[in-house]
Structures are given as C-alpha cells and as structure tokens.
C-alpha positions as CSV (number, residue, x, y, z in Angstrom):
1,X,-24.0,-76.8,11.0
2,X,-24.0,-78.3,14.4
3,X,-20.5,-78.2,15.8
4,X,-21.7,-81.1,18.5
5,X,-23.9,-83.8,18.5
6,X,-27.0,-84.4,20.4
7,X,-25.4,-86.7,22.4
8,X,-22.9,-84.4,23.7
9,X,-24.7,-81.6,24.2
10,X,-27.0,-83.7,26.3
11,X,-24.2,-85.0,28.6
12,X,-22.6,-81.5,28.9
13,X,-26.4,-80.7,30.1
14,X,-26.1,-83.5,32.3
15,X,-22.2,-83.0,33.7
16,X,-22.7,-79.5,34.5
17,X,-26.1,-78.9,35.4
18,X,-26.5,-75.2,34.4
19,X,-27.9,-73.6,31.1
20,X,-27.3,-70.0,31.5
21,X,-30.0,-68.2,29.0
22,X,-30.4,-64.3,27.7
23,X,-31.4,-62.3,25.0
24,X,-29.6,-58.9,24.0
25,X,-29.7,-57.0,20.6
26,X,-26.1,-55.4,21.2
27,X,-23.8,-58.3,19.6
28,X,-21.3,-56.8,21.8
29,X,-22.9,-56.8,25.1
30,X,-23.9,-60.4,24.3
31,X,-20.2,-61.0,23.6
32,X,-19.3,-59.9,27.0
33,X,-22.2,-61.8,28.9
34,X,-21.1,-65.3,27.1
35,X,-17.5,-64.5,28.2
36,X,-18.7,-63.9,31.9
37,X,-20.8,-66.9,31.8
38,X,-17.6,-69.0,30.0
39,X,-15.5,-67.6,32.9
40,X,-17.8,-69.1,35.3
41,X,-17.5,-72.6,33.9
42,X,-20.6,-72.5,31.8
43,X,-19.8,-74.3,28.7
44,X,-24.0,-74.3,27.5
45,X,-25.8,-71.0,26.7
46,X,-29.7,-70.9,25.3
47,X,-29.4,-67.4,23.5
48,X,-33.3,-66.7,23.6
49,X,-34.7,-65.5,20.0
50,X,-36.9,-63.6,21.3
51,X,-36.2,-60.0,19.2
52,X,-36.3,-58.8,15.7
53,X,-33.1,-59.8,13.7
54,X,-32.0,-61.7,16.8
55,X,-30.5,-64.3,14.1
56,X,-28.2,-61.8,12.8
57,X,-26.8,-61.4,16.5
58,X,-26.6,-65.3,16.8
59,X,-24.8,-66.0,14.1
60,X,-22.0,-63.5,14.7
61,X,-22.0,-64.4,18.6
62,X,-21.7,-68.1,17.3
63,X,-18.7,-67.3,15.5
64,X,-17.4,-65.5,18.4
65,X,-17.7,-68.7,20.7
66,X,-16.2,-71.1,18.1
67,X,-13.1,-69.2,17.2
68,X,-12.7,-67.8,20.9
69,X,-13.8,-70.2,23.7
70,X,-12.9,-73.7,23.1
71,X,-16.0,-75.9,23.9
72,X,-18.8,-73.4,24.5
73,X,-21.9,-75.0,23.2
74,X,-24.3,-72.2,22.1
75,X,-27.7,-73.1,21.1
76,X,-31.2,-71.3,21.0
77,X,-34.5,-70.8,23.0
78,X,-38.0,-69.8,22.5
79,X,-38.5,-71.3,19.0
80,X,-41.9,-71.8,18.4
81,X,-42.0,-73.3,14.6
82,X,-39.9,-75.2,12.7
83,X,-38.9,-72.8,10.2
84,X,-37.0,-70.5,12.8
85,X,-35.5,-74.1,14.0
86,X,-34.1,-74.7,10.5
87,X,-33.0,-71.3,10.2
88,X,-30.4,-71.5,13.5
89,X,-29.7,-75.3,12.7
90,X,-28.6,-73.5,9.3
91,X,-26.5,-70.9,11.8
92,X,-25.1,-73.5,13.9
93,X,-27.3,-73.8,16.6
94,X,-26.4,-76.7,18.4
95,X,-29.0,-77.2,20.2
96,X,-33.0,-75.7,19.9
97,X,-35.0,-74.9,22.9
98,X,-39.2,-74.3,22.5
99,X,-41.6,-73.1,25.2
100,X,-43.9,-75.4,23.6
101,X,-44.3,-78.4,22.2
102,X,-44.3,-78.7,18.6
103,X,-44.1,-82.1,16.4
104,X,-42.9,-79.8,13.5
105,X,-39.4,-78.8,15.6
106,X,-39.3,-82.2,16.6
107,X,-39.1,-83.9,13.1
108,X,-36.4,-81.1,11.7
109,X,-34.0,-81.4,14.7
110,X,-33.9,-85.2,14.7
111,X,-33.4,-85.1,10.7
112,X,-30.2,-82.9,11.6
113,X,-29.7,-85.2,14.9
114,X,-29.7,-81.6,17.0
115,X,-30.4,-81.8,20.4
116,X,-34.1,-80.2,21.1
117,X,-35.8,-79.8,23.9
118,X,-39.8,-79.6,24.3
119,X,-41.1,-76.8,26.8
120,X,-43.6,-79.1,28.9
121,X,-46.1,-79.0,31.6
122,X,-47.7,-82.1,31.8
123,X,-46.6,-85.6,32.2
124,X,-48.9,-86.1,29.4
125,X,-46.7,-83.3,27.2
126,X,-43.6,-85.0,28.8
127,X,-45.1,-88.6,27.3
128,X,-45.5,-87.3,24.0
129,X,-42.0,-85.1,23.8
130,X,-40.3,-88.0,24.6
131,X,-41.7,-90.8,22.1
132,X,-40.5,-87.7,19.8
133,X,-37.3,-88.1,21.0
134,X,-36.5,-85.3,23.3
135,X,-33.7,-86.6,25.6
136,X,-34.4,-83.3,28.4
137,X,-37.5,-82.0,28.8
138,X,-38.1,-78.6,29.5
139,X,-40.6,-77.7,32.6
140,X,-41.9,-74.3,31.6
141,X,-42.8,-72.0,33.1
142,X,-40.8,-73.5,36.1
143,X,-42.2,-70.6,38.3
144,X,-45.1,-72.0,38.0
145,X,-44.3,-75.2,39.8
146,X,-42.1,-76.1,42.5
147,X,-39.3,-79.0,43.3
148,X,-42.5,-81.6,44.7
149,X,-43.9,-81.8,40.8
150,X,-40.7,-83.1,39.6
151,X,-40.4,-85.6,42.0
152,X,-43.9,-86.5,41.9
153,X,-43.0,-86.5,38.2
154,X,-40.2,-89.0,38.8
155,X,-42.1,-91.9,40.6
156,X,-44.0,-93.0,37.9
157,X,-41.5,-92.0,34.7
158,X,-38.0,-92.2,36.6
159,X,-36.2,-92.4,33.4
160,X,-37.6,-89.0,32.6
161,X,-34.8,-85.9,32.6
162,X,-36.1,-82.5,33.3
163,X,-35.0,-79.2,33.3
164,X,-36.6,-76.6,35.3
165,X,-36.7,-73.1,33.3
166,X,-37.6,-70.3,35.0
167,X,-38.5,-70.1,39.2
168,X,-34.5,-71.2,39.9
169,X,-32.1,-69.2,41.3
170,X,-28.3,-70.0,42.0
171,X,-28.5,-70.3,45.4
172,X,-27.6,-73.3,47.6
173,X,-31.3,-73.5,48.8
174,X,-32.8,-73.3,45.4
175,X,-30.5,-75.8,43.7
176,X,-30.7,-78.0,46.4
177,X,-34.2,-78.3,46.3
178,X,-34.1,-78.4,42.7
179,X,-31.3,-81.6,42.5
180,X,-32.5,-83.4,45.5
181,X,-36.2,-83.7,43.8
182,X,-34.2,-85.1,40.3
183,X,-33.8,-82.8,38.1
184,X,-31.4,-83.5,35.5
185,X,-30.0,-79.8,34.8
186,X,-31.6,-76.5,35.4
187,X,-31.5,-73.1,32.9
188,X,-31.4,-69.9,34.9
189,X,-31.9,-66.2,33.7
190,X,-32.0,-63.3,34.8
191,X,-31.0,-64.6,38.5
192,X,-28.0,-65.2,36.7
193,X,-27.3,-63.0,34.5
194,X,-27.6,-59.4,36.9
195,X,-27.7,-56.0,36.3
196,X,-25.8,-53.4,38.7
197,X,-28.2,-50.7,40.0
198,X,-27.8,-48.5,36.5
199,X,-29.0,-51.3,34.4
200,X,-25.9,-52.5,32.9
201,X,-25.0,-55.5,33.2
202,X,-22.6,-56.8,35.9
203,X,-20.0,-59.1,34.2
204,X,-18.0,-59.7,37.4
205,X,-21.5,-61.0,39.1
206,X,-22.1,-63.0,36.3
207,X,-19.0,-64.9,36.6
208,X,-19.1,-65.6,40.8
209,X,-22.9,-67.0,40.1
210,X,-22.0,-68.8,37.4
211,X,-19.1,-70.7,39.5
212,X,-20.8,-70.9,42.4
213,X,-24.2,-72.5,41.0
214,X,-21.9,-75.0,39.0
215,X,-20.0,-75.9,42.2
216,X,-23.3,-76.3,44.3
217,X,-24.6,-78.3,41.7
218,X,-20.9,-80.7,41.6
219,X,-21.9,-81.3,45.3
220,X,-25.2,-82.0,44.7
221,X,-24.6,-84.5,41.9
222,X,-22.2,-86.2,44.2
C-alpha cells in the first residue's frame, strides 16, 4: 500500500522539480543509486519496470527506502496495463508512471487514489489524461520536442503541469530552458544517473547532479 497520497507525491513533484529514474536487475546496485540520488536531495525516484522480475527488485528496494531514508517517495515507470499497475500499487508503489496513455491504469490508480501520470504527446492526449485525472502529465519522448512546445502548450491550457521525460539534462542551460517555458518538474535518466568509463556506476557523480539540478531548479522556481 501507498505510503503517500497523491496529493503529496504531486507537491513533492512540484517543490523539488526532479524525478530521478533507472532500471537495474542487481537489488544492490539499485540500493546504492537510490542512496546517491537521496544524498543529492531527491526525495522522488521512477524505478523503470522495464526487466523480467523487476517487481521482485522493487519490492525489496521499497522496503529498503521506507526503513532507511525517511521520506523517499519511490514509485514506478513504463507501465503499460493495468494489471502491472495493480501489482506495484499492491508493492507500494506510490506513484505509477506509463509511456502511454491508458484509461485502464487510469481507473485502478484513482480507485487506490495513487498518483499516475499519463505519457502524452498531444494536447489532445494531455485533454483526455487530464479529464482522467492525471494531476502531471508526462511529455514523452521529451527528446522528441523541445522547451517551445510546452510553452506553446501552456497558452491555451495554462493550468496544465508537464513533465518533460527524456531530452533533459541537469545542466543550468537545459533546466533553464526547461523552467522558464513552464514545466512543472522534469524526470532525468541517464544524464543523471552516470557511469565512470568502466561501466559502473559513479555514485559520487550521482550525488553532485543530483544537488546541483535540485539547486538550479530552487533558483528557477524563485
């Protein structure tokens, strides 16, 4: 069960502007990367299910953040059906992130009042996600567009909150382009979440990009 509501998990989104997101298959390794990103400030991670048994890692990591760091909200991304949503609501996943949008994820989070968010494209796709109820709209694949769409985005529908997945980096030019055009938070991966030259990942790294994309974005939101 959900250890916060929708409502907080949406103003955490909100307050710090950065969903770090990754998938590993090592429960350890993943332990280590939500304790870099935790370091950092993060207190939101989208822990992508995006490999066989990946549930069996979440559930364990989710223990992990809820007996070891105090207010880490860890939810999960790249659900595509609402069976795999009902099965990490069931794990304590406190909040369910889809590349697409699906009615069928929509009706079983609201049941549970779990924070969801609806990967989107189109203002006609962000229309329809939100008369569902999605309180952040996911704009995937953000690589694919550029800080110009949300704003055009934003003139017609400026009650709309977006965030960008995918095509961000935690950079001051990035972010700034990102915030200034209205986005409401944005999720990062693999910019954030680096590898040294060997492969492995870099847990110092993770933690200095981690604090510096939350401060930029503080500035920003100023």
């Amino acid at each position: 069960m959900a250890q916060y509501s929708r409502i907080e998990v949406a103003t955490v989104m909100q307050n710090t502007g950065l969903v770090p997101l990754f998938y590993n298959d090592d429960l350890e390794v993943s332990k280590k990367i939500l304790k870099a990103c935790y370091d950092g400030g993060a207190r939101l991670l989208e822990f992508t299910s995006r490999g066989d048994f990946a549930f069996e890692i979440f559930a364990q990591l989710n223990k992990y953040a809820i007996t070891n760091l105090p207010g880490m909200i860890l939810g999960v991304g790249s659900i595509t059906d609402a069976a795999a949503a009902s099965l990490y609501m069931q794990l304590g996943a406190n909040f369910i992130v889809t590349p697409v949008l699906r009615e069928d994820i929509a009706l079983v989070c609201n049941r549970r009042k779990v924070l969801w968010s609806a990967g989107c494209a189109t203002l006609t796709e962000i229309a329809k996600a939100e008369e569902l109820g999605c309180e952040i709209v996911k704009l995937f694949p953000g690589n694919a567009y550029n800080p110009s769409y949300v704003k055009a985005i934003k003139g017609p529908c400026s009650w709309t909150s977006i965030m960008p997945t995918g095509g961000v980096e935690p950079t001051q030019q990035s972010l700034e382009s990102w915030f200034n055009a209205g986005v409401t938070c944005v999720g990062i991966g693999s910019k954030l979440i680096a590898k040294d030259k060997d492969g492995n990942y870099d847990l110092e790294t993770i933690t200095d990009l981690t604090k510096t994309a939350i401060n930029i974005i503080k500035t920003l939101k100023k």
